[in-house]
C-alpha positions as CSV (number, residue, x, y, z in Angstrom):
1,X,0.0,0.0,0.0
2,X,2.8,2.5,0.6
3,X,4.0,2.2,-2.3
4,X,0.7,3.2,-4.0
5,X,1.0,6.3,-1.8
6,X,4.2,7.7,-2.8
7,X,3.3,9.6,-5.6
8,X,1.0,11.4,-3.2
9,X,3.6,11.5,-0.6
10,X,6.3,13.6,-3.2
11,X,3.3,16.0,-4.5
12,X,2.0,16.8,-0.8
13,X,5.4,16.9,0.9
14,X,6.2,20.4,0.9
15,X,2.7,21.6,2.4
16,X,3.0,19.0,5.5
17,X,5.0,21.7,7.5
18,X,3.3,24.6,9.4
19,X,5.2,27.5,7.7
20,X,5.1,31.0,9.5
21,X,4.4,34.0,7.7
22,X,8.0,35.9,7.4
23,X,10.7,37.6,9.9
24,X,11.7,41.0,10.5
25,X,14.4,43.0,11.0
26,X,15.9,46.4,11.3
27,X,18.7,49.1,12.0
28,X,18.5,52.5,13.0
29,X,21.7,54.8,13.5
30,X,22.0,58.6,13.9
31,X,25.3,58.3,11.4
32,X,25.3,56.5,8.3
33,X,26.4,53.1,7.8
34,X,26.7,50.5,6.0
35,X,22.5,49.6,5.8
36,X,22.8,47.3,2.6
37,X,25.1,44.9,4.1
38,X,23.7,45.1,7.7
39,X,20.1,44.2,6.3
40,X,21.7,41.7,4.1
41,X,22.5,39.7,7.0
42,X,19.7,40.3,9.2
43,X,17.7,39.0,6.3
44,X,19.8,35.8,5.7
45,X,19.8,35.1,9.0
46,X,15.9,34.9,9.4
47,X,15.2,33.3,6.2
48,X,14.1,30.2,7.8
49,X,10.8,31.6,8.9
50,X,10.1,32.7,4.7
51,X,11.5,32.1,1.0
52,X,9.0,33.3,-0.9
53,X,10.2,37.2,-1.3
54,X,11.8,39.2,0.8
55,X,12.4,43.3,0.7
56,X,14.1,46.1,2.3
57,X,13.5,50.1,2.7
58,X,16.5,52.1,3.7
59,X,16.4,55.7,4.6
60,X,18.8,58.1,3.2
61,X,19.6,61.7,3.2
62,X,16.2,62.3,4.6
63,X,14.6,59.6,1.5
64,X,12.8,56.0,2.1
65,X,14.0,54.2,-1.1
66,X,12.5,50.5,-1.0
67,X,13.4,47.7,-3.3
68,X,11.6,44.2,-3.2
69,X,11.1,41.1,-5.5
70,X,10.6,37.2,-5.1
71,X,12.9,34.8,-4.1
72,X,16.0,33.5,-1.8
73,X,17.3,36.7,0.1
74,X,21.2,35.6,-1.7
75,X,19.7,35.6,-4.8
76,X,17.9,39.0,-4.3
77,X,21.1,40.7,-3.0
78,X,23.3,39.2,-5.7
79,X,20.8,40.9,-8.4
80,X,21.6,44.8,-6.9
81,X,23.9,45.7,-8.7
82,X,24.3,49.9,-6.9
83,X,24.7,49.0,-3.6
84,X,26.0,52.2,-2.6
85,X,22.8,53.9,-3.1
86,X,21.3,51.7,-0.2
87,X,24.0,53.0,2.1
88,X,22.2,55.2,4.9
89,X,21.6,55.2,8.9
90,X,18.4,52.9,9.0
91,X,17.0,49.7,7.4
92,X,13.9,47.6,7.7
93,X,13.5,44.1,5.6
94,X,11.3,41.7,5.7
95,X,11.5,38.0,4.7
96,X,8.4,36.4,3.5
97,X,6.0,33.6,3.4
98,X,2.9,34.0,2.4
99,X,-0.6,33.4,4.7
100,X,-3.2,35.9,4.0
101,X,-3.0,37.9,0.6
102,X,-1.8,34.9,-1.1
103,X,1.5,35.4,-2.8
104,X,1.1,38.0,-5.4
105,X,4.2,40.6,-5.9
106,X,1.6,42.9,-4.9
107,X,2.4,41.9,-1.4
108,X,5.7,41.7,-0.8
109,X,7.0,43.4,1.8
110,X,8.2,46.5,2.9
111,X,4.5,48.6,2.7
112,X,5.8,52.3,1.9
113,X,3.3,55.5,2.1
114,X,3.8,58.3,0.1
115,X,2.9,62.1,0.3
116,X,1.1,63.9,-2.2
117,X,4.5,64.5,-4.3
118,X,5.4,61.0,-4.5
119,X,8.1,60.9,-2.0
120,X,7.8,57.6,0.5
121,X,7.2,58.9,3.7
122,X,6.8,55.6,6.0
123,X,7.7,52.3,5.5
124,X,6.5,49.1,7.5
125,X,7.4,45.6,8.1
126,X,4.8,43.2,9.9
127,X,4.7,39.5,10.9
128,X,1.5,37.6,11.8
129,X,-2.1,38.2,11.2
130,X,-5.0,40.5,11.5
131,X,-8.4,38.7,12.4
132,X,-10.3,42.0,11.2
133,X,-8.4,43.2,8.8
134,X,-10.4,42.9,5.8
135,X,-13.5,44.6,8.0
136,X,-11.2,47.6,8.3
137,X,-9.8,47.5,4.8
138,X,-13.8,47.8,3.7
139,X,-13.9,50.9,5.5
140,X,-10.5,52.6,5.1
141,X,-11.5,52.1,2.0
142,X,-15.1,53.9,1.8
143,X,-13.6,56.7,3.2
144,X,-11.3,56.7,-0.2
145,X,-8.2,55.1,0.7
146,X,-6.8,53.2,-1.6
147,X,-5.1,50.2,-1.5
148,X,-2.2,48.2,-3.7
149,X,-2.3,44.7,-2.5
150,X,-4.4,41.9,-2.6
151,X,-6.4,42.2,0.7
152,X,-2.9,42.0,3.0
153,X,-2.8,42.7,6.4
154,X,0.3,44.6,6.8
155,X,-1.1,47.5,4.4
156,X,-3.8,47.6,6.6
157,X,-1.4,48.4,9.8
158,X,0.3,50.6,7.1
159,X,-2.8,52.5,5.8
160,X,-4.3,52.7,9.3
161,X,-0.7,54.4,11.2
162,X,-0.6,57.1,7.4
163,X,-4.5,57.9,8.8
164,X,-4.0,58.7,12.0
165,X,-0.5,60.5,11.7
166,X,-2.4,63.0,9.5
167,X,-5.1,63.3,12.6
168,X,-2.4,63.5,15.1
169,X,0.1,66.4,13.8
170,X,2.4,63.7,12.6
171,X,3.0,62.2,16.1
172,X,4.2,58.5,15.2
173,X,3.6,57.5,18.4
174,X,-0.1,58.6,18.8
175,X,-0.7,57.1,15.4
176,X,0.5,53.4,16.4
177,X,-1.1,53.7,19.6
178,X,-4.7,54.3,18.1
179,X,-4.3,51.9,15.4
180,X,-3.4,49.4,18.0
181,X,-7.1,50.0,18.9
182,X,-8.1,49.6,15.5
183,X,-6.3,46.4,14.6
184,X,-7.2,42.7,16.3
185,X,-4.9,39.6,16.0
186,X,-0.7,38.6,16.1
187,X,1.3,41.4,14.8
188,X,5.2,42.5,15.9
189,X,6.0,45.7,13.3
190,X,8.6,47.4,12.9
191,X,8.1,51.2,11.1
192,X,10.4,53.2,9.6
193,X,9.9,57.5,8.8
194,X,12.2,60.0,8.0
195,X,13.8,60.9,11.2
196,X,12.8,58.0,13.6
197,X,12.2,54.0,13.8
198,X,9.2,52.1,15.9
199,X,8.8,48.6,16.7
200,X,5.8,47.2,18.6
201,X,3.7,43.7,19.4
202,X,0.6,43.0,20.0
203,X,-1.2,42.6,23.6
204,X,-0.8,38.8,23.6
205,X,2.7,39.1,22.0
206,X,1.9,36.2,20.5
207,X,4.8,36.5,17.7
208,X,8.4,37.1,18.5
209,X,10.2,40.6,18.4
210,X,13.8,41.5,20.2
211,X,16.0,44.1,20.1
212,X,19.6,45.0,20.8
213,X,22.2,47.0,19.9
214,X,25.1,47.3,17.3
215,X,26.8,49.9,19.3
216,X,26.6,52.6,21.7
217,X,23.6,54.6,19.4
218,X,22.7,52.2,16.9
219,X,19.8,49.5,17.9
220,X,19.3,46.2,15.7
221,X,14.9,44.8,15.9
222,X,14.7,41.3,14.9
223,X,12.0,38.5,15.2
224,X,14.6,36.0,16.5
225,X,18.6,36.9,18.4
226,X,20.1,34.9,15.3
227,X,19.4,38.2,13.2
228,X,21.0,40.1,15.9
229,X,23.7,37.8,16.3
230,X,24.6,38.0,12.2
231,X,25.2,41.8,12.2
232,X,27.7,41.3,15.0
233,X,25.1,42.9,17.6
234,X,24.2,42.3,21.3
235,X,20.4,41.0,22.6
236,X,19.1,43.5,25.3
237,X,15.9,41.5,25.7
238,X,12.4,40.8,24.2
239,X,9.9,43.8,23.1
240,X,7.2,43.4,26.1
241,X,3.3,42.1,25.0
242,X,1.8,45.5,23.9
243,X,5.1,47.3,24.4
244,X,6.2,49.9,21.5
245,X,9.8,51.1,21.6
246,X,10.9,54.4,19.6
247,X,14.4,55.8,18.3
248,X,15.3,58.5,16.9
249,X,17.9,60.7,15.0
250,X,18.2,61.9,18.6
251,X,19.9,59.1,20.0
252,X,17.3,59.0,22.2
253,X,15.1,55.9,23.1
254,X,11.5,55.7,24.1
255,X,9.5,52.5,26.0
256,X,5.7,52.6,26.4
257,X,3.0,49.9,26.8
258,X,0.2,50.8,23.7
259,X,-2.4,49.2,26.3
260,X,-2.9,49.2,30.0
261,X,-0.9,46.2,31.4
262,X,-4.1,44.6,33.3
263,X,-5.1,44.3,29.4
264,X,-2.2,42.3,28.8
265,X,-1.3,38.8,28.8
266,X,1.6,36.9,27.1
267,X,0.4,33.9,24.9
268,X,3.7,33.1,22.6
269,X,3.1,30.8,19.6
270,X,4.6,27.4,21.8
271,X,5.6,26.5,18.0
272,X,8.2,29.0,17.9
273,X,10.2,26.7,20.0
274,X,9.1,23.5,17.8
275,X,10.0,24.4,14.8
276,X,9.7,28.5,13.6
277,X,13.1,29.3,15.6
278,X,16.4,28.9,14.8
279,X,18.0,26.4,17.5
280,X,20.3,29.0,18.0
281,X,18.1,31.9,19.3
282,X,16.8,32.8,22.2
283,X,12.7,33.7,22.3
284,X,11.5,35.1,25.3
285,X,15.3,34.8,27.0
286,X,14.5,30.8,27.1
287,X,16.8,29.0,24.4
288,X,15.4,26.8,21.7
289,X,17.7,24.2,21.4
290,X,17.4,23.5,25.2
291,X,13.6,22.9,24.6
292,X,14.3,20.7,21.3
293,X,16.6,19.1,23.6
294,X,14.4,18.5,26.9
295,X,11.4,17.6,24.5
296,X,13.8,14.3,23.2
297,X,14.2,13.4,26.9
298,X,10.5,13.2,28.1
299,X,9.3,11.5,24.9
300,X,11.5,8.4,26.4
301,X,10.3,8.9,29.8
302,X,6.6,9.0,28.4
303,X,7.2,6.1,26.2
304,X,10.1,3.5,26.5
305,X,11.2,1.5,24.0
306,X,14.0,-0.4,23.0
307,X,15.9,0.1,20.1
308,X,19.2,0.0,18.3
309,X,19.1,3.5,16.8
310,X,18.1,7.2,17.3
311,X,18.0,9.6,14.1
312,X,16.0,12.8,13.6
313,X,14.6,14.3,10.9
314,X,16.8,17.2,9.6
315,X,16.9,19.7,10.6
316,X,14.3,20.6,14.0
317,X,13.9,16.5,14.4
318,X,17.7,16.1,15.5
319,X,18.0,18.2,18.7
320,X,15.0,16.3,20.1
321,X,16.4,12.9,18.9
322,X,19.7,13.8,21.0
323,X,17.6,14.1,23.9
324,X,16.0,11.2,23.6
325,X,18.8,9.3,23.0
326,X,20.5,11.0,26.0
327,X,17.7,10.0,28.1
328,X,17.6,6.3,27.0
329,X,21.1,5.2,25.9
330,X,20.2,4.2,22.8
331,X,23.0,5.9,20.1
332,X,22.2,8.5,18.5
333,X,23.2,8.9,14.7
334,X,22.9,11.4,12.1
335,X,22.2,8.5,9.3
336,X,19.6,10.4,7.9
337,X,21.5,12.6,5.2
338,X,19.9,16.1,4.2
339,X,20.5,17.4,0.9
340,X,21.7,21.0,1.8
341,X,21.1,21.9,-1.8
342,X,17.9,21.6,-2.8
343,X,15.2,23.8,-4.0
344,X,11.6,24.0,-2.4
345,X,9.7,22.0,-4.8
346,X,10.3,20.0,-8.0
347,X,8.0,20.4,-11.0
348,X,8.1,16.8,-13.0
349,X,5.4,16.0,-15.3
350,X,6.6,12.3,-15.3
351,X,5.3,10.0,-12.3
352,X,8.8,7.7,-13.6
353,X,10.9,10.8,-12.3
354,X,8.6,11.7,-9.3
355,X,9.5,8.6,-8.1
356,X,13.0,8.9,-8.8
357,X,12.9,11.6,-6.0
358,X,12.5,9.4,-3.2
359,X,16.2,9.8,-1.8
360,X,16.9,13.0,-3.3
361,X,16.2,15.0,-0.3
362,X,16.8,12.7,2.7
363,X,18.7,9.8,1.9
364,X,19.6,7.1,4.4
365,X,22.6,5.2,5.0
366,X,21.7,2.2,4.3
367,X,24.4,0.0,6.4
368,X,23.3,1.8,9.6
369,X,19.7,1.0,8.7
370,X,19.2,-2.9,7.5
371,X,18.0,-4.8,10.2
372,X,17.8,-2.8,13.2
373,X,14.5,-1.3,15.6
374,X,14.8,2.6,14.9
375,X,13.8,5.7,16.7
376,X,13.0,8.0,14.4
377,X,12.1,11.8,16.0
378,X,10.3,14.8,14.2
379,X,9.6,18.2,15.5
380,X,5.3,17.5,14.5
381,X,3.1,15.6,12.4
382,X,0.1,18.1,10.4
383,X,-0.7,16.0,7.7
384,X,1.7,12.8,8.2
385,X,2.4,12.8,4.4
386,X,6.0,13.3,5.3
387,X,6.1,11.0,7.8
388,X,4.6,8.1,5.8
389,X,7.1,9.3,3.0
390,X,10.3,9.1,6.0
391,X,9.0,5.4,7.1
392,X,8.8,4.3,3.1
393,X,12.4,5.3,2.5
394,X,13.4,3.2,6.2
395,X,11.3,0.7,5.1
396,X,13.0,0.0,1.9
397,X,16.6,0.3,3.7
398,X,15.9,-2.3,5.4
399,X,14.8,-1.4,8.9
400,X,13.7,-4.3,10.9
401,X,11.2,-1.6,13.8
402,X,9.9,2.1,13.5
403,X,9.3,3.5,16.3
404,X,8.1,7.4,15.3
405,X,8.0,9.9,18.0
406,X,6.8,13.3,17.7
407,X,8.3,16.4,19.7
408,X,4.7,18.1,20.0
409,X,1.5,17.1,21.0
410,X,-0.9,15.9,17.9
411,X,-1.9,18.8,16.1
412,X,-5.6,19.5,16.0
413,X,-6.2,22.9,14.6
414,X,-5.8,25.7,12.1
415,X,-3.8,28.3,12.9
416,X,-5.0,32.0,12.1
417,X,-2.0,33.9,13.9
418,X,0.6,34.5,11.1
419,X,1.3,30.7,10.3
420,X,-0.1,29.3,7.2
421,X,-1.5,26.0,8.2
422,X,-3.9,23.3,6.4
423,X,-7.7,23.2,7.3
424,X,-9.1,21.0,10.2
425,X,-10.1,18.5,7.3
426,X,-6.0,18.1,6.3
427,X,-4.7,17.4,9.8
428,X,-4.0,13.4,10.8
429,X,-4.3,13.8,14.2
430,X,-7.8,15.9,13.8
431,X,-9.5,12.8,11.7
432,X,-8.2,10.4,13.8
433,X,-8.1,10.6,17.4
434,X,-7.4,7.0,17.8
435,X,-3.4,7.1,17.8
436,X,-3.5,3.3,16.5
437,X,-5.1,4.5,13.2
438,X,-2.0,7.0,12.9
439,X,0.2,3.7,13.1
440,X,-1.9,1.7,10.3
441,X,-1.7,4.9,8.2
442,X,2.3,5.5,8.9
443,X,2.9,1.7,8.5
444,X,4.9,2.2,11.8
445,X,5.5,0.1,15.0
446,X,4.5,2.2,17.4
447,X,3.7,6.0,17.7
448,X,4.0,8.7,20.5
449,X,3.2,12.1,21.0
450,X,4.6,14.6,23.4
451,X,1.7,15.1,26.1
452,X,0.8,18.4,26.6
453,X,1.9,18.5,30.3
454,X,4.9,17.8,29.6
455,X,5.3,20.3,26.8
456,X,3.9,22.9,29.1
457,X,6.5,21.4,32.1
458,X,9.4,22.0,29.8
459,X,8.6,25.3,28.7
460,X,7.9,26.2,32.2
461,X,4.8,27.9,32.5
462,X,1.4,28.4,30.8
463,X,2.1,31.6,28.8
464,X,1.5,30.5,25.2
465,X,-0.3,30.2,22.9
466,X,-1.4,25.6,22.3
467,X,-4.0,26.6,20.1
468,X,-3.3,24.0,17.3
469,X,-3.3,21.4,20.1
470,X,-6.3,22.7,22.5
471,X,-8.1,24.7,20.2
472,X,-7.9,27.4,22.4
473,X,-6.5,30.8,21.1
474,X,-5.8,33.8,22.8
475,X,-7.6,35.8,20.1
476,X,-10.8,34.9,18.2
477,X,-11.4,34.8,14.9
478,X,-14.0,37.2,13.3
């Protein structure tokens, strides 16, 4: 029967990964600097959380000059051929994957405003998701305010902020602080004018946003310390929930909370330390490849089993898979070889060369596979399409047991925060809450999730956001 699958498995394997909507990042210096490599690697550095497009605005001599296409944030870079005319003292980019607005160049990030002469004005960068943003969009835009993309959030946040800065004598602040009233859902922003920088999260501050600093006056905003770390920078902390924090050409630095603080209450996508982060950042001071790690151990102490052999799935899969191999003994081995090289999808009209694909991406080493009772760790299941697709290729090596283990609890909703998920419908562990139908379907030996105790033990408190596992989220959906 698996084998009847795989052609499935190859078309499908892409989408069986929650992917988040983009990261963000920025600079801002009261002397000029060097903005287009800075942003460069601030960009590069984040590209794990989007490779659709990715963008930048710099400001310069007093001008927001923004440049933006599709693609790999190398591949961008490599295509600018003036750098020097992107040299200036602040910088916002934006890496991007797609979740509402679809993927049309239309929305590719940075938003820019202009003023009735043409020149940009304001520039944002955003990532998550409005719940009623297409509400206010219908009404921003009865009142004659036009839009250029396809129904995305972040012009929204962008179209709202021009609005009110015209109602509030140009006060930035003022302007964030009553579209923050306005807008309803995940959103850390980072916004760029003429003669300051702002960067702000919502109440819940569900997704991630950091700062730090470069040097003495200049101050580096990233959704994850790995951005920081790239420029050569130093992590101060995380921005607070509902915290907005303000620079200027000053060298001055404002704090303030954009709601009171009884009104908020911190509900961080748990995912971040799944899968989103990089295992090398730190997300609310609490490092992610400690919780990969501590995840491996209590899958074992959950669920013992013996076996001959611990492997991961590259890349989130492996810290986990340490753990667990920590935990029980069993060796762990990176037998499980990741093409480094490979692009995000394949388009082969032939089903003979589809199936040619089957060791292209991961391919195992065989020796270290024939005969022997496996361990085989992934950061989640969502649809299980990779998973069945991982157990085919063991299969065929030769394995003699497949024990899969999952480092999250079984995923049972849609998310609407910033991460583009599949429906209810499309989830393996929603249709089937019998965990031995998940073992008929992977062809596997046994199956275990992380239980949500321990998953809330070993982040050590209850201040995220489960809602893909509970179906319980901090903010409703319109």
């Amino acid at each position: 029967m698996i084998y009847q699958l795989y052609p499935y498995i190859l078309k499908n394997n892409y989408f069986d990964k929650f992917h988040d909507e983009c990261g963000i990042f920025g600079i801002y210096s009261p002397y000029k600097v060097d903005t287009f490599s800075l942003i460069q690697f601030g960009l590069f550095a984040l590209q794990h959380r989007g490779q659709e497009a990715c963008g930048f605005s710099v400001l310069r001599d007093g001008f927001i000059i923004s440049h933006k296409s599709e693609g790999l944030v190398l591949d961008f870079f490599r295509k600018i051929s003036n750098s020097e005319c992107y040299h200036g003292n602040a910088v916002i980019g934006h890496t991007r994957y797609s979740t509402e607005g679809g993927q049309s160049k239309k929305n590719i990030q940075p938003f820019f405003g202009e003023d009735s002469y043409g020149k940009s004005i304001i520039s944002i960068v955003h990532n998550g998701n409005l719940v009623n943003a297409k509400n206010i969009r219908k009404k921003l835009e009865s009142k004659g305010i036009n839009f250029i993309s396809e129904y995305s959030d972040s012009e929204v946040i962008l179209r709202l902020i021009q609005k009110y800065l015209s109602e509030s004598n140009n006060s930035l602040e003022k302007a964030i602080q009553k579209t923050t009233i306005d807008i309803k859902g995940a959103y850390s922003v980072i916004v760029l004018m003429d003669n300051k920088m702002a960067a702000f999260r919502d109440p819940n501050g569900i997704r991630p946003l950091c700062y730090g600093m470069l040097n003495e006056y200049t101050y580096i905003f990233s959704s994850e310390t790995c951005g920081i770390d790239s420029v050569g920078g130093f992590y101060v902390r995380d921005l607070l929930p509902g915290e907005m924090i303000i620079v200027d050409q000053k060298k001055s630095i404002q704090f303030s909370l954009l709601t009171e603080k009884k009104n908020t209450k911190k509900r961080i996508c748990s995912f971040e330390y799944i899968y989103f982060s990089r295992p090398d950042s730190l997300i609310e001071n609490i490092n992610v490849y400690e919780i990969r790690e501590k995840s491996g151990e209590k899958l074992y102490e959950q669920h013992p089993v013996e076996a001959d052999v611990v492997i991961g799935v590259p890349d989130s899969g492996v810290p986990a898979s340490i753990g667990y191999s920590k935990a029980s003994g069993i060796p762990f081995k990176p037998i499980l070889v990741k093409n480094k090289y490979i692009g995000r999808s394949f388009i082969l009209p032939k089903q003979e060369m589809r199936e040619k694909m089957v060791n292209l991406k991961l391919n195992p080493i065989l020796d270290e596979i024939k005969g022997k009772r496996i361990v085989i760790i992934d950061d989640s299941i969502v649809r299980g399409t990779t998973s069945r697709r991982l157990v085919y290729i063991l299969r065929k090596a030769g394995a003699k047991e497949i024990h899969f283990r999952s480092a999250s609890p079984p995923i049972i909703g849609p998310c609407y925060l910033g991460v583009n998920t599949p429906s209810k419908k499309d989830l393996i562990s929603y249709n089937h809450i019998d965990k031995k139908n998940i073992e008929r379907i992977l062809n596997v030996d046994s199956l275990e999730f992380l239980s949500m105790k321990n998953l809330i033990d070993i982040l050590g408190s209850i201040h995220y956001c489960f809602g893909c596992f509970t179906g319980n989220y901090p903010v409703q959906k319109n």
